[in-house]
C-alpha positions in Angstrom: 80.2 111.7 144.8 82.9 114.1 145.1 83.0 118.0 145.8 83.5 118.1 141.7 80.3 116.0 140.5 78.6 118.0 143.6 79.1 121.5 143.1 81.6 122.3 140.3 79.6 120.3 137.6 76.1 121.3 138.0 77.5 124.6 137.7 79.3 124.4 134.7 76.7 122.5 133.2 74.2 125.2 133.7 76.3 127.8 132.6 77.3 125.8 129.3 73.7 125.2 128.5 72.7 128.9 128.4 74.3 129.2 125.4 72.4 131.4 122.7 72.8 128.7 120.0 71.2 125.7 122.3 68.3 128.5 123.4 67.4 128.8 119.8 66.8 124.6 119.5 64.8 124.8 122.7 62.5 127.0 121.5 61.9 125.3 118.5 61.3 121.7 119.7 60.1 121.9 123.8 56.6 123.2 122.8 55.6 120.4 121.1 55.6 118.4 124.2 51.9 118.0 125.1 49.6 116.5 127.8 51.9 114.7 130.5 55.4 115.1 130.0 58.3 113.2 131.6 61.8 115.1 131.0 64.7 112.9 130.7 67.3 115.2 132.2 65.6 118.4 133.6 69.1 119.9 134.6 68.7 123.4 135.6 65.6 123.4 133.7 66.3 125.7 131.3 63.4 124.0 129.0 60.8 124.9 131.8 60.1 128.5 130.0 59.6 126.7 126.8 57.0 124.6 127.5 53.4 125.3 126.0 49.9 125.5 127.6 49.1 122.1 126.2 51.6 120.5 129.2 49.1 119.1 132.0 51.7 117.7 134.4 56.1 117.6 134.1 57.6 114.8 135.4 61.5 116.5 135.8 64.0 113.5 136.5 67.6 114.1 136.6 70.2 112.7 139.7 71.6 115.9 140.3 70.3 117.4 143.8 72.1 120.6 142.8 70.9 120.6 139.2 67.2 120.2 141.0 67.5 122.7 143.1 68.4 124.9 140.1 65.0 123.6 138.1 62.8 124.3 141.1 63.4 127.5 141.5 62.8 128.0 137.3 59.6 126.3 138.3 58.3 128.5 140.6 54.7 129.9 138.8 54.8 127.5 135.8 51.2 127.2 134.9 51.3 123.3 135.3 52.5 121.0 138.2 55.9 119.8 138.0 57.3 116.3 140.0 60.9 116.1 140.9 62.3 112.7 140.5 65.9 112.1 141.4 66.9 109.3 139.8 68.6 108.4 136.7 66.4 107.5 133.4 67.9 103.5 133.3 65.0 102.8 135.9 61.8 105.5 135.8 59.6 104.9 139.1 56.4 105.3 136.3 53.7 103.1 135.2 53.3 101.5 131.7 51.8 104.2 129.4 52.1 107.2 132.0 53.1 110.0 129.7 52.1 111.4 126.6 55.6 113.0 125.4 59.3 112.1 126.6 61.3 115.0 126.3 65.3 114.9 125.7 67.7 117.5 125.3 71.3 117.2 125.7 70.8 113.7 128.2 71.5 110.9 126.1 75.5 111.8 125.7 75.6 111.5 129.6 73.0 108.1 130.6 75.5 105.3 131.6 73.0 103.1 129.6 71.4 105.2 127.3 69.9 102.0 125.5 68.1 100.6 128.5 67.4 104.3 129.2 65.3 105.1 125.9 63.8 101.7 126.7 62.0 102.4 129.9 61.4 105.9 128.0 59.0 103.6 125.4 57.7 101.7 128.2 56.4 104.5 130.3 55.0 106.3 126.7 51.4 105.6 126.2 50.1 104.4 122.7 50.1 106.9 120.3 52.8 109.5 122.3 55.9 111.0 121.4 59.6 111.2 122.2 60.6 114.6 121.2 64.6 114.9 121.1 67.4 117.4 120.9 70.9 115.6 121.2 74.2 116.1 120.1 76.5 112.8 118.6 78.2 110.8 116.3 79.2 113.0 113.2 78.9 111.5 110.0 82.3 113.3 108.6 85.0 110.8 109.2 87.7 113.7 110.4 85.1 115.1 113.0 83.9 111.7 114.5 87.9 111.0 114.6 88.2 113.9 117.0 85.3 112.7 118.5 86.6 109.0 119.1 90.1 110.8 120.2 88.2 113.1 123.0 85.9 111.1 124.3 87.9 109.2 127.0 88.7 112.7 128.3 85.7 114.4 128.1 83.6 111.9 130.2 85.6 112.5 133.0 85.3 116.2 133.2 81.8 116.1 131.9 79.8 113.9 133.8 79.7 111.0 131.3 79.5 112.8 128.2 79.9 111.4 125.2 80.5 112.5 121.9 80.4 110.0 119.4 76.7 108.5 120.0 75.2 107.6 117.5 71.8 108.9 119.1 69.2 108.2 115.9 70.4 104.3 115.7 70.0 104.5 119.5 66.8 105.7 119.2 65.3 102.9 116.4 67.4 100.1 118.2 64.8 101.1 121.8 61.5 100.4 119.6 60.8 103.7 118.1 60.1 105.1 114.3 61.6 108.4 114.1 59.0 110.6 112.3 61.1 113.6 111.9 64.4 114.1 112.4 66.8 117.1 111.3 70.8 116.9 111.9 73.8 119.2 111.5 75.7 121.2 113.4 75.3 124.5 115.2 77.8 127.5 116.3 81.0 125.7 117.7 83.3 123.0 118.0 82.4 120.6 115.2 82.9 117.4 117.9 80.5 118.9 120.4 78.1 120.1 118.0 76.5 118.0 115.7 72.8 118.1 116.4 69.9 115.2 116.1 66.6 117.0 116.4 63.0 115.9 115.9 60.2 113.4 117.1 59.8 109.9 117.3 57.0 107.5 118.1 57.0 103.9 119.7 56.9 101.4 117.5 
């Protein structure tokens, strides 16, 4: 891992999320995560604040040591224990049926295999819990998803895997889940980087 992925990344990626617009989603969907919760790309953990009284436990996985560091020291006094796990979500080091609610939020652009990804995420969800979800992806308007195909190539290099284009509800269905809400559109900026998926889905 270079000095860029490192140092620089983590850094801009913190400082990108903070945005006013993406705030505003997480306080809508991270407090219906209940019980014990495993979060798909804790980042800086920005969500942390977010979080309701009904968490138990947070299981915060993300590979960034930087971005960890960052999400420990949000975590400092949160009124429920909180795991670090410093791996990436293609193999989660959890039992069958360990968590009540998956959370995602801005991860699934980034996971080299987001498929297997929201796989294990099913696998480690016990009966009856919840994947609650707040990506950006594929836009349905062809001249959008054009510039979306067109900057893709680029923007994965320069940010840490991203894609654009994702078409994260297929994604979703195709791992085993029913989605049993789900709201889409975009938010305050770029129409190729902000075309939202948002809502909760269940294993099949």
């Amino acid at each position: 891992m270079g000095i860029y992925e490192k140092h620089v990344l983590p850094w801009g990626i913190n400082l990108a999320m903070r945005n006013p617009s993406l705030t505003a989603e997480r306080a809508k969907f991270v407090p219906l995560a209940t019980g014990t919760v495993l979060e798909i790309g804790i980042g800086s953990g920005l969500n942390i604040p977010f979080y309701s009284r009904g968490v138990k436990k947070l299981y915060a996985l993300d590979p960034s040591e930087r971005l960890r560091g960052m999400a420990a020291r949000r975590a400092v006094g949160a009124p429920f224990a909180v795991e670090f796990i410093g791996l990436s979500a293609e193999n989660i080091p959890l039992d069958g049926g360990a968590v009540d609610t998956v959370l995602t939020t801005w991860t699934l652009c980034g996971i080299e295999d987001a498929g297997r990804a929201l796989k294990e995420t099913r696998r480690v969800l016990k009966p009856g819990g919840k994947l609650v979800f707040v990506e950006h992806g594929r836009s349905p308007d062809a001249g959008v998803l054009a510039w979306q195909n067109r900057l893709t190539p680029m923007w994965k290099r320069i940010g840490g895997g991203c894609h654009l284009n994702r078409p994260i509800d297929a994604m979703i269905k195709q791992a085993g889940f029913s989605i049993d809400r789900i709201e889409t559109g975009y938010i305050k900026g770029p129409r190729p980087f902000t075309f939202l998926f948002k809502g909760l889905a269940s294993p099949d």
